[in-house]
C-alpha positions as CSV (number, residue, x, y, z in Angstrom):
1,X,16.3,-11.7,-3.1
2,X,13.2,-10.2,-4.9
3,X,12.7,-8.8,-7.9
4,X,12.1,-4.9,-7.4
5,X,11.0,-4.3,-11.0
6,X,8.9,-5.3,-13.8
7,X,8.8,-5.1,-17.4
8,X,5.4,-4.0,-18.7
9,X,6.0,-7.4,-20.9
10,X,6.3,-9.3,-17.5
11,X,3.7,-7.3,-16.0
12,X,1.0,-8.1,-18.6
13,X,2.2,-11.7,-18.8
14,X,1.6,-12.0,-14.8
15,X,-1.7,-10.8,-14.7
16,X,-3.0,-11.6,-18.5
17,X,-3.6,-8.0,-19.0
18,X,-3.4,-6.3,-22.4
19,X,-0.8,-3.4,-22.4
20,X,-3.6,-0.6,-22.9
21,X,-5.0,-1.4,-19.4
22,X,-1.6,-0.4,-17.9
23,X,-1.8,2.4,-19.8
24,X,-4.9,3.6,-19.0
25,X,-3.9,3.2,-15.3
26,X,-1.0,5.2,-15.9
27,X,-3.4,8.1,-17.6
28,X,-5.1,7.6,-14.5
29,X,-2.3,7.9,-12.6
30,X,-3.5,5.0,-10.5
31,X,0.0,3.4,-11.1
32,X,3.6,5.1,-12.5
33,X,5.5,3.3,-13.9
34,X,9.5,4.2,-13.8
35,X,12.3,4.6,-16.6
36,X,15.1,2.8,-15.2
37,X,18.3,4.3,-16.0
38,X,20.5,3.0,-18.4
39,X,17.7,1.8,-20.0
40,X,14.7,2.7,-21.9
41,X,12.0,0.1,-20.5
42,X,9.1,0.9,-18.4
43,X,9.3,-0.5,-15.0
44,X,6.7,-1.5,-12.2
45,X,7.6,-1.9,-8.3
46,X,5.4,-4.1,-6.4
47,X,3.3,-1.0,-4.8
48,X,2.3,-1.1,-8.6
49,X,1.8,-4.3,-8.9
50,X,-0.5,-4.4,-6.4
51,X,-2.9,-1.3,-7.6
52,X,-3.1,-3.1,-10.3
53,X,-4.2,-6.1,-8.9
54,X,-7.3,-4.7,-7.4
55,X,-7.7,-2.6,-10.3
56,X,-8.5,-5.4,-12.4
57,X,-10.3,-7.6,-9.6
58,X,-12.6,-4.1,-9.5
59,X,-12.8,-3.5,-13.2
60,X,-13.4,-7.4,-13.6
61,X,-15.6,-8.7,-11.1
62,X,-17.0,-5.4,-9.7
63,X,-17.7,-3.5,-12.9
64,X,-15.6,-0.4,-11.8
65,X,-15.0,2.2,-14.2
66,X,-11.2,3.7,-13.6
67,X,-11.8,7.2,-11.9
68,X,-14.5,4.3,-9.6
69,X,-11.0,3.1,-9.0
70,X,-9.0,5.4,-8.1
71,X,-11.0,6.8,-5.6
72,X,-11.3,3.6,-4.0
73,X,-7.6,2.8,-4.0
74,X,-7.2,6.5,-3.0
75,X,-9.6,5.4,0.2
76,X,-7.4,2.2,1.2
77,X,-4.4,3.9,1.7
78,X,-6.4,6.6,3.7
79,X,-7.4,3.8,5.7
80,X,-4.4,1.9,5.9
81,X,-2.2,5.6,6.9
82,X,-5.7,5.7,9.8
83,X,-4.9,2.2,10.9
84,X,-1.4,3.1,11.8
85,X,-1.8,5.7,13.1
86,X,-4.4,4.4,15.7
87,X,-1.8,1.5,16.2
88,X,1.1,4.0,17.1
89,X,-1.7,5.4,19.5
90,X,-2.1,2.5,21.1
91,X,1.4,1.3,21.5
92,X,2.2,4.8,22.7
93,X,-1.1,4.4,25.1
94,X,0.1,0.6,26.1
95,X,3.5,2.1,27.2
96,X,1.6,4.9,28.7
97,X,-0.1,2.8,31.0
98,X,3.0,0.3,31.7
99,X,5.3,2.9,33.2
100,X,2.7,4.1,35.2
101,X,2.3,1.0,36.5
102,X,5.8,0.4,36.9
103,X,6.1,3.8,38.6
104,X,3.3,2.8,41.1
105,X,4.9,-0.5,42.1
106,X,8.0,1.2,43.1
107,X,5.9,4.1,45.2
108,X,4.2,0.8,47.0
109,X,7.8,-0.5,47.5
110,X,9.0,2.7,49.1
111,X,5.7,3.1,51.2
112,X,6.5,-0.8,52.4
């Protein structure tokens, strides 16, 4: 099974990242990290995991400033949510067009 949190210890060790970058994302709010209960340790999922993968390949390589950042995480997942939904379109469309063409082969086998 796999892990579904992360320290911010195990978090800065994965991606050698000092601790004020994941704080800075959090003042962001590009990421949120979670008090577990029972505990007092900050935790990561992997949907922040991930942000913060591309926000340090875009800090790093790209020269991003944070609110650069944001916005073009914030335009990912609007294209990701548009991507669905033009899939559920066209799966919706596809069985569209199936039972219509079901339908039609039993009107021809009636007619013959």
């Amino acid at each position: 099974m796999e892990k579904e949190y992360w320290s911010i210890t195990e978090v800065v060790e994965i991606f050698s990242v000092k601790e004020r970058f994941i704080r800075e994302l959090e003042s962001e709010e590009i990421i949120c990290g979670t008090v577990r209960e029972g505990t007092q340790t900050r935790t990561y999922c992997a949907r922040d995991l991930e942000k913060l993968r591309l926000a340090k390949l875009l800090t790093e390589e790209m020269d991003v400033n944070l609110p650069g950042v944001e916005v073009i995480l914030r335009m990912r997942q609007n294209m990701l949510e548009m991507r669905r939904q033009f899939d559920d379109i066209l799966f919706d469309l596809a069985e569209h067009l199936q039972q219509n063409l079901i339908s039609e082969k039993r009107s021809e086998g009636e007619k013959g």
